[in-house]
Z-matrix of the N, CA and C atoms (Angstrom, degrees):
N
C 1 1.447
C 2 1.525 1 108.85
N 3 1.194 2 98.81 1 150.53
C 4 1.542 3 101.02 2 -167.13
C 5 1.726 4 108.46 3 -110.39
N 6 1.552 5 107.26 4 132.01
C 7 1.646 6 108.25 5 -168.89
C 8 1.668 7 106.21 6 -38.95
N 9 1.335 8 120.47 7 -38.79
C 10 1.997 9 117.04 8 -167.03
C 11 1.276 10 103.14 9 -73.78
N 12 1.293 11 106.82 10 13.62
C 13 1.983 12 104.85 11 162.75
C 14 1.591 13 126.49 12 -86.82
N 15 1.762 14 90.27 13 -26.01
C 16 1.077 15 98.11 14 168.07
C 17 1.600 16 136.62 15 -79.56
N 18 1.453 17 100.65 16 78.98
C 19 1.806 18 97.38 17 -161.72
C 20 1.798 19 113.08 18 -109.27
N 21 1.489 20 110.44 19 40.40
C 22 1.644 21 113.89 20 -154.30
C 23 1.596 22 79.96 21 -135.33
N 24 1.205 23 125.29 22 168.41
C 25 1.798 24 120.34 23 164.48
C 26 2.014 25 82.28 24 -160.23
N 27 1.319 26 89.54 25 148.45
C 28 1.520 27 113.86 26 -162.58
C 29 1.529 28 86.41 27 -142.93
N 30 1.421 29 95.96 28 149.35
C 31 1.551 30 123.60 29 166.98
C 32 1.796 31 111.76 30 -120.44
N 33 1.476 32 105.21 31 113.07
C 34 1.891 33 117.04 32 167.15
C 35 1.254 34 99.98 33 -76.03
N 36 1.464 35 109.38 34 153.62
C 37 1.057 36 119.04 35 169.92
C 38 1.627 37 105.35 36 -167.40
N 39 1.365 38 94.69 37 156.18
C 40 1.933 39 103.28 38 -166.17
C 41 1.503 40 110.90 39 -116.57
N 42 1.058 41 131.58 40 128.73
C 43 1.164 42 161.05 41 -177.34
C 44 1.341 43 104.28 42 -43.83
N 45 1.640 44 135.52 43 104.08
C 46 0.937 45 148.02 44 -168.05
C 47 1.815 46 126.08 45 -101.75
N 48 1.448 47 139.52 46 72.46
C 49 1.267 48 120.83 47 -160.61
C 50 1.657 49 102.46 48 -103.34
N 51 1.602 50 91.41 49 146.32
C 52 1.314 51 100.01 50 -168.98
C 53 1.330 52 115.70 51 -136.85
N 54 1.435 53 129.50 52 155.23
C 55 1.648 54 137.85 53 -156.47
C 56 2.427 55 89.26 54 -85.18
N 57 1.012 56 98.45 55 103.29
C 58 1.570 57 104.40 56 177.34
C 59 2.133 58 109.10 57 -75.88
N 60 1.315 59 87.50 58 28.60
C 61 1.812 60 85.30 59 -177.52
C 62 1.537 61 126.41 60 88.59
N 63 1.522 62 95.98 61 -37.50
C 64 1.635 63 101.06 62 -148.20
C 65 2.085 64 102.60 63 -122.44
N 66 1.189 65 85.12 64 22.40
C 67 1.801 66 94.09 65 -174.61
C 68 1.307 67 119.00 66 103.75
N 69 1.696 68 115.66 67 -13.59
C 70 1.462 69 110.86 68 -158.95
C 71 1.398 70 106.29 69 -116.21
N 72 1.508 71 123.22 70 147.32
C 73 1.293 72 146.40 71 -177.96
C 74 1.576 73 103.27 72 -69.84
N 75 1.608 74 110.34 73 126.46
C 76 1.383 75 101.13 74 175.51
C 77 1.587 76 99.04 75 -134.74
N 78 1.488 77 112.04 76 121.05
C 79 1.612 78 101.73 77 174.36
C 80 1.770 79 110.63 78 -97.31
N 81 1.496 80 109.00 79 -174.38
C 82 1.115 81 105.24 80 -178.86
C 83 1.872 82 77.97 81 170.97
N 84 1.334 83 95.37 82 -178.24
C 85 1.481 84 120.97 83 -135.89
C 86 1.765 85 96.86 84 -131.37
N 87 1.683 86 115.86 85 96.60
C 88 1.154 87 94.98 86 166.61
C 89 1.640 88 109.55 87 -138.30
N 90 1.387 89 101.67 88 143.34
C 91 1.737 90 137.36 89 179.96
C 92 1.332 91 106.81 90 -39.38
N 93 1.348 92 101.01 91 121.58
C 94 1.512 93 111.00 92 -177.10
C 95 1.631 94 120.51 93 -100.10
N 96 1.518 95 99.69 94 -31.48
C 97 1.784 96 135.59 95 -175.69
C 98 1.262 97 105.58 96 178.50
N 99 1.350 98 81.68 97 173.57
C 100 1.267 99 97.76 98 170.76
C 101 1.859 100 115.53 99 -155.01
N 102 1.681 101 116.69 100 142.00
C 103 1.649 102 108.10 101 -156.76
C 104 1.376 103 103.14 102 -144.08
N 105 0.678 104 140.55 103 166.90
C 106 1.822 105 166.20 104 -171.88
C 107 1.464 106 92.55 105 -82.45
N 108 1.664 107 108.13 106 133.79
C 109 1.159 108 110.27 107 -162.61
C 110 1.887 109 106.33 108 -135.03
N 111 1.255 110 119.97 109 -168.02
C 112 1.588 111 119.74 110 167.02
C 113 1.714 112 93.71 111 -156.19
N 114 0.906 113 106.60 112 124.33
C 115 1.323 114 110.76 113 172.92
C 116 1.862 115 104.38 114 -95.64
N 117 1.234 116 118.80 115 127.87
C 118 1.580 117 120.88 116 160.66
C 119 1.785 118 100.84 117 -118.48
N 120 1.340 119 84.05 118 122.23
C 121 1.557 120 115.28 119 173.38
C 122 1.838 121 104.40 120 -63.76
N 123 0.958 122 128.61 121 117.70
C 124 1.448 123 128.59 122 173.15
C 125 1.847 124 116.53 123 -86.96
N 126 1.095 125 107.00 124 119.51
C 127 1.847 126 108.16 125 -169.80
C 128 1.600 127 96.35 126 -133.85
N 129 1.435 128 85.41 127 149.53
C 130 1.605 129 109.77 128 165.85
C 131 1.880 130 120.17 129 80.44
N 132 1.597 131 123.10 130 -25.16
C 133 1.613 132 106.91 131 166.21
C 134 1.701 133 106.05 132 -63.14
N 135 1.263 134 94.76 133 174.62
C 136 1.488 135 120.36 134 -167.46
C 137 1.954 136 90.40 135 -78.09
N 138 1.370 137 112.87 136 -51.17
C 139 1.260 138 105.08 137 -174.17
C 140 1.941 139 111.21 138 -76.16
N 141 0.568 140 122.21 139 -19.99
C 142 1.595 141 139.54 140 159.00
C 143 1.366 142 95.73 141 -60.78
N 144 1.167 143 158.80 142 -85.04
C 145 1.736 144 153.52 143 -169.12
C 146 1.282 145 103.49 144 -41.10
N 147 1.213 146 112.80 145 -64.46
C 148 1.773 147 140.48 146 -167.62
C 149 1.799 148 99.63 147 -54.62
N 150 0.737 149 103.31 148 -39.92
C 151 1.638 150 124.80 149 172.35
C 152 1.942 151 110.18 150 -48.52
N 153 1.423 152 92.93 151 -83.17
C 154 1.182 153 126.39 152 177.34
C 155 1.775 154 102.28 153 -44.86
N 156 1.494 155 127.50 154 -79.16
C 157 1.406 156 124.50 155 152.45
C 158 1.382 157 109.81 156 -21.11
N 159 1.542 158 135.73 157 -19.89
C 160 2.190 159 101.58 158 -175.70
C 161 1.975 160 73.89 159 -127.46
N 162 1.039 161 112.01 160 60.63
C 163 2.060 162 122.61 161 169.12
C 164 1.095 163 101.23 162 34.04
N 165 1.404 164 130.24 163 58.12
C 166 1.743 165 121.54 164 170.57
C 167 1.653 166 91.63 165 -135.12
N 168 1.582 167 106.87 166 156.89
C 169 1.114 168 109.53 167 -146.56
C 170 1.701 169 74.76 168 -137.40
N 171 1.991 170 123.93 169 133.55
C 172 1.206 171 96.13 170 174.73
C 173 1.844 172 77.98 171 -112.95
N 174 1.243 173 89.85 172 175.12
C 175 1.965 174 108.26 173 145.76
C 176 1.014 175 126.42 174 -173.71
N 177 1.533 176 120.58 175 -151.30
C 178 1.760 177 101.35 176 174.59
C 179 1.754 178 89.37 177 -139.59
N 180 1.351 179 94.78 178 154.54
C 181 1.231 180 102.84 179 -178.11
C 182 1.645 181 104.72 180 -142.60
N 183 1.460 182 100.95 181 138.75
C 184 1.402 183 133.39 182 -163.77
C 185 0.998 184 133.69 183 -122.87
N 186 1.446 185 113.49 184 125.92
C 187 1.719 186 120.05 185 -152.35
C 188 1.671 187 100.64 186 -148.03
N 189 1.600 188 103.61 187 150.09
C 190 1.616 189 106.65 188 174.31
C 191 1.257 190 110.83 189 -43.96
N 192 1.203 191 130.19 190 145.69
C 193 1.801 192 129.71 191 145.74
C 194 1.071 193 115.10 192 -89.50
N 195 1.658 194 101.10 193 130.34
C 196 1.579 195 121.08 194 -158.33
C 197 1.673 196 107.58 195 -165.09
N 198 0.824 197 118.56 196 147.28
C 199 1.745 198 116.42 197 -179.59
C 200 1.493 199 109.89 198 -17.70
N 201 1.368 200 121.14 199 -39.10
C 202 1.694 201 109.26 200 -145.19
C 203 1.365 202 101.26 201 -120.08
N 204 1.739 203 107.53 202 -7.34
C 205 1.815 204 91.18 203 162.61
C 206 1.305 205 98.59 204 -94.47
N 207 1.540 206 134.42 205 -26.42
C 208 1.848 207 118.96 206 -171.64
C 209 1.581 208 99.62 207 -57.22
N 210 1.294 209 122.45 208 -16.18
C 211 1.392 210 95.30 209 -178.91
C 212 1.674 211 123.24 210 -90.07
N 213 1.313 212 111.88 211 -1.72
C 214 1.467 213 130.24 212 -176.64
C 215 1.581 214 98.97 213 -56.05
N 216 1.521 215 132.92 214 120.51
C 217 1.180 216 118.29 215 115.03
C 218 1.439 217 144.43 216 -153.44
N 219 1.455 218 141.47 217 -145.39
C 220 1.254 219 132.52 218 -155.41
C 221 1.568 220 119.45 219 -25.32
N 222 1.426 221 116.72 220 -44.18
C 223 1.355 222 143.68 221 154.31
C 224 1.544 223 121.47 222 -6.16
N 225 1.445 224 99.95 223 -57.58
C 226 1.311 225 115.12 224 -158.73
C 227 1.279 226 109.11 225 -97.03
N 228 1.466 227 143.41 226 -177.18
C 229 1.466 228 154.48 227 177.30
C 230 1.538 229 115.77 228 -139.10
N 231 1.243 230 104.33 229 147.89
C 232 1.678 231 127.25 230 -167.31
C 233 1.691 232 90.48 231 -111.07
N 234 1.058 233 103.94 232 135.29
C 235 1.690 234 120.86 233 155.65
C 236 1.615 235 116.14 234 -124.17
N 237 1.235 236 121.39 235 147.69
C 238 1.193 237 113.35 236 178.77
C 239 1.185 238 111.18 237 -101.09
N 240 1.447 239 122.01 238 105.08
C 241 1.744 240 113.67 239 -175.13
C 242 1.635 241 128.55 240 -50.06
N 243 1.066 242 103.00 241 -16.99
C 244 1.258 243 94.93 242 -178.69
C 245 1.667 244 110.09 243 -97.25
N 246 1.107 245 136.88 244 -34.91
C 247 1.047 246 129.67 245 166.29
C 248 1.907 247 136.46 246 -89.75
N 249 1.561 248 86.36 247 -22.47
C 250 1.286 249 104.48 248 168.28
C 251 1.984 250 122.16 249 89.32
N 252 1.620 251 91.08 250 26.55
C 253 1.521 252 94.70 251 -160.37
C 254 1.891 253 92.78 252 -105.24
N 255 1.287 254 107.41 253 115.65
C 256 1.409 255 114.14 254 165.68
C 257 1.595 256 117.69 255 -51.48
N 258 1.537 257 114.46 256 166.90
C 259 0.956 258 141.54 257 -160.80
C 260 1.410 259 145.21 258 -131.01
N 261 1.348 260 142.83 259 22.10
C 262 1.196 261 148.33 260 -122.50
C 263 1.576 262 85.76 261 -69.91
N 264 1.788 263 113.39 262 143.18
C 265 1.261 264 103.23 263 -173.16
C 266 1.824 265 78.94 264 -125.31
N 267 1.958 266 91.16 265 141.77
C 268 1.413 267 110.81 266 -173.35
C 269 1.372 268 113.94 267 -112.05
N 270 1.433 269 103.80 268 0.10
C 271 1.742 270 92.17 269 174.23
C 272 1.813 271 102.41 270 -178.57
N 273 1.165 272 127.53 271 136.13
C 274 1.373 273 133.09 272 -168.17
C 275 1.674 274 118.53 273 -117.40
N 276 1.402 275 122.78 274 94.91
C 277 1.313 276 127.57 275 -161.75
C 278 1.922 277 102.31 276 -106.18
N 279 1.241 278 104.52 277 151.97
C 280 1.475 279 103.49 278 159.41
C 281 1.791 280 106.88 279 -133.68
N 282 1.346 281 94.03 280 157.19
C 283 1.581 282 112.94 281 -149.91
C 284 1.624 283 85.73 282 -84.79
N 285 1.467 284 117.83 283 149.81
C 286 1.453 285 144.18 284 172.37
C 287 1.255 286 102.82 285 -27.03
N 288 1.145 287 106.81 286 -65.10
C 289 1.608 288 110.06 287 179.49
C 290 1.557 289 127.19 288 -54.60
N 291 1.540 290 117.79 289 -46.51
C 292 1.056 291 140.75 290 178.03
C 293 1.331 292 115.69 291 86.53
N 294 1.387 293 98.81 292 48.12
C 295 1.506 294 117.33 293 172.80
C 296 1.643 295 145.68 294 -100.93
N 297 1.423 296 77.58 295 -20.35
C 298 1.637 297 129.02 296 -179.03
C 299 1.183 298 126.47 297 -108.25
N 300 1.571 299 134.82 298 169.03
C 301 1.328 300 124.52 299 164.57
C 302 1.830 301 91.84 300 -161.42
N 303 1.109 302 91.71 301 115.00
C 304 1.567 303 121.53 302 -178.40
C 305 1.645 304 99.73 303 -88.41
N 306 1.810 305 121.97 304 120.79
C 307 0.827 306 125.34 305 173.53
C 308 1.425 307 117.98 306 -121.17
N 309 1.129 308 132.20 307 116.88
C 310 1.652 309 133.87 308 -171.43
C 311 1.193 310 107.05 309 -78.83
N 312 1.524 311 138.28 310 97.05
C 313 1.522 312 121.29 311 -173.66
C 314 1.452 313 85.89 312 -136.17
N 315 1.620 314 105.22 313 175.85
C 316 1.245 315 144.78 314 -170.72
C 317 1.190 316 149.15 315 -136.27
N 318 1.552 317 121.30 316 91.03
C 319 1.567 318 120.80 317 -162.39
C 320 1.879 319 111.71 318 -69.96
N 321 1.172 320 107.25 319 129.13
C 322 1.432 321 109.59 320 156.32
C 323 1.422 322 98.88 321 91.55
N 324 1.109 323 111.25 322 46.73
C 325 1.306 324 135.11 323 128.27
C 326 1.616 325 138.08 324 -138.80
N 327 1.381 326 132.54 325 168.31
C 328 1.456 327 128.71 326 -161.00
C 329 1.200 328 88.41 327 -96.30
N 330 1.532 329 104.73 328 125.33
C 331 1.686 330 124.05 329 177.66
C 332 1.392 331 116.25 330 -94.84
């Protein structure tokens, strides 16, 4: 794959819970980076349709491998900066080579 594929940039970020003063757990969501991305649209399995029918959107999204995506995983969340649509990420692969980092995530659900 060639770097001018990468024309999307996304921000990870890790799940933050914190003492709210008063006894209670408060999470929230904070930005770790942010990197140049490729989104591949996933079409045609049965669980991919089935998907799509209850409004969740899966795909994979793809970024250099480099110190600060190997540490990404299931844990954490993808936003797409430019549009602003979260990400629950369901599974974290790196490519044969180890050049890549293939991320299986999922719009339209709570990550």
């Amino acid at each position: 794959m060639a770097a001018g594929a990468l024309k999307e940039r996304v921000s990870f970020a890790v799940r933050n819970e914190q003492d709210d003063g008063y006894g209670n757990t408060v999470a929230g969501w904070v930005e770790q980076f942010q990197d140049a991305a490729e989104f591949v649209h996933l079409r045609g399995g049965e669980t991919v349709i089935a998907a799509r029918l209850e409004n969740r959107h899966p795909q994979i999204v793809r970024v250099r491998a480099h110190t600060s995506t190997r540490r990404v995983t299931a844990d954490w969340r993808i936003k797409d900066v430019r549009t602003g649509y979260e990400y629950a990420i369901r599974d974290v692969t790196a490519t044969t080579d180890n050049k890549w980092i293939e991320i299986l995530c999922e719009r339209g659900v709570v990550p």
